[in-house]
C-alpha positions as CSV (number, residue, x, y, z in Angstrom):
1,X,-21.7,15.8,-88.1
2,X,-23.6,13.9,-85.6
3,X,-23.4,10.0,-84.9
4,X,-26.5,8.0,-85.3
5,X,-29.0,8.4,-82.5
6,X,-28.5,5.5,-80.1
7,X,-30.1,4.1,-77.1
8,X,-27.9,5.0,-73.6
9,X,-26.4,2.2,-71.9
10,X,-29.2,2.7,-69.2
11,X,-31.6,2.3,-71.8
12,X,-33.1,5.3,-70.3
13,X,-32.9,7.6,-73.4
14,X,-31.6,8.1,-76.6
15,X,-28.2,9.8,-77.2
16,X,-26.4,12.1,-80.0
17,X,-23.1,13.0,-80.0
18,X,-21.3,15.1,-82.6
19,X,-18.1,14.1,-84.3
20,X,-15.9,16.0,-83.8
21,X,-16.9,17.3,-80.6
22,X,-19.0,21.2,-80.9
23,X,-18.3,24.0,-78.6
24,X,-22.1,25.5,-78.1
25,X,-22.2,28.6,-76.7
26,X,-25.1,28.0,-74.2
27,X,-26.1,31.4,-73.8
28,X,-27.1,31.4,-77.2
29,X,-28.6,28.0,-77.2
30,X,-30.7,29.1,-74.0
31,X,-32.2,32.4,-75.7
32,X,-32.8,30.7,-78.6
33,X,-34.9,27.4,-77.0
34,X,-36.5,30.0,-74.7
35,X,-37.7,32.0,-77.7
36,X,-39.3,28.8,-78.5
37,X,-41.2,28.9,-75.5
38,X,-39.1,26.3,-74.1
39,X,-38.6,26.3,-70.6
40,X,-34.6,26.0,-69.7
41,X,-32.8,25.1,-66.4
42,X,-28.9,26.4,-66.9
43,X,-26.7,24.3,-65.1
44,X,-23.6,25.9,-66.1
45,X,-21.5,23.3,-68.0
46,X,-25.3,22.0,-69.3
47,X,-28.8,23.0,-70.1
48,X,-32.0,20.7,-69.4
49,X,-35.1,21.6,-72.2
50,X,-38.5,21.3,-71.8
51,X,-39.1,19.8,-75.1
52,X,-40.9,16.9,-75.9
53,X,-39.1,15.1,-74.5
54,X,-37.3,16.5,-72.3
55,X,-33.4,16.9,-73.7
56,X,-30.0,17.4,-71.7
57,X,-27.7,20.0,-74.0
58,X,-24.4,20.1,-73.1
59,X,-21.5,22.3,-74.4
60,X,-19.5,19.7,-76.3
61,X,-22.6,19.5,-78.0
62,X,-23.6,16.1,-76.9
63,X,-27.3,15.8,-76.6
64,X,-28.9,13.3,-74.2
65,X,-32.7,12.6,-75.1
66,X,-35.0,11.2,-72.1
67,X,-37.2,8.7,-73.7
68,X,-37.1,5.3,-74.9
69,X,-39.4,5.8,-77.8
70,X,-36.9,6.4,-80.9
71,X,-39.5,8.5,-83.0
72,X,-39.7,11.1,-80.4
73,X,-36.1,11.2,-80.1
74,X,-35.5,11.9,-83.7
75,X,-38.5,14.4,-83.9
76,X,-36.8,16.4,-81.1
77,X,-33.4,16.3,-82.5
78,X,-35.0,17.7,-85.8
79,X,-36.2,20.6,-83.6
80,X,-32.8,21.1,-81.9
81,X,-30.8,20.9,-85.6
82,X,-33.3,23.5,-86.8
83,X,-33.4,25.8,-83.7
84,X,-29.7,25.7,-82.8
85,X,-28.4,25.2,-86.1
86,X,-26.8,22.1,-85.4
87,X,-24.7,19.9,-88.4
88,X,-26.8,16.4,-89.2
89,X,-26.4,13.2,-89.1
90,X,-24.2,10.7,-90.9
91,X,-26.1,9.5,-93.9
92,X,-28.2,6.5,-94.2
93,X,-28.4,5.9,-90.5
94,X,-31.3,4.5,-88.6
95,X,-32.2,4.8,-84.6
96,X,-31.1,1.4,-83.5
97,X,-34.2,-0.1,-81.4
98,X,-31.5,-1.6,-79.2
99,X,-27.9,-0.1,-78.0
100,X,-25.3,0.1,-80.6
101,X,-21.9,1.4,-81.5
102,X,-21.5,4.8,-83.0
């Protein structure tokens, strides 16, 4: 299960990170997103997606969103949850517009 979306402490993006931690296999997650027709950088340990917008995926599952509008953060973690088959959030949350705790 994931925590609520929240904005980064750098207010730079929007972040998700599961509880408990995942172990993504990021080969799979690679082939997968470039089926898509996403473009992927593999940085080992991470992947960076072209998505919109642009989303940091790495392999404790922890996904790191690079816009400050919420919306677009939640429409691209829809994508991810459906593409990578990724466990939801906790129930009843909402973005937070401002930094909270998880």
């Amino acid at each position: 299960m994931y925590r609520r979306l929240r904005l980064c402490s750098n207010n730079g993006g929007y972040e998700a990170i599961p509880d408990p931690p995942l172990r993504l296999d990021l080969r799979v997650a690679r082939s997968v997103l470039e089926r898509e027709g996403i473009a992927v950088v593999d940085a080992r340990v991470m992947l960076i997606a072209a998505t919109d917008p642009e989303v940091t995926i790495s392999q404790s599952g922890r996904l790191l969103f690079k816009t400050r509008d919420p919306a677009a953060a939640e429409r691209a973690f829809g994508q991810l949850q459906r593409w990578l088959d990724l466990p939801g959030r906790e129930p009843d949350e909402r973005i937070p517009r401002r930094g909270g705790i998880a």
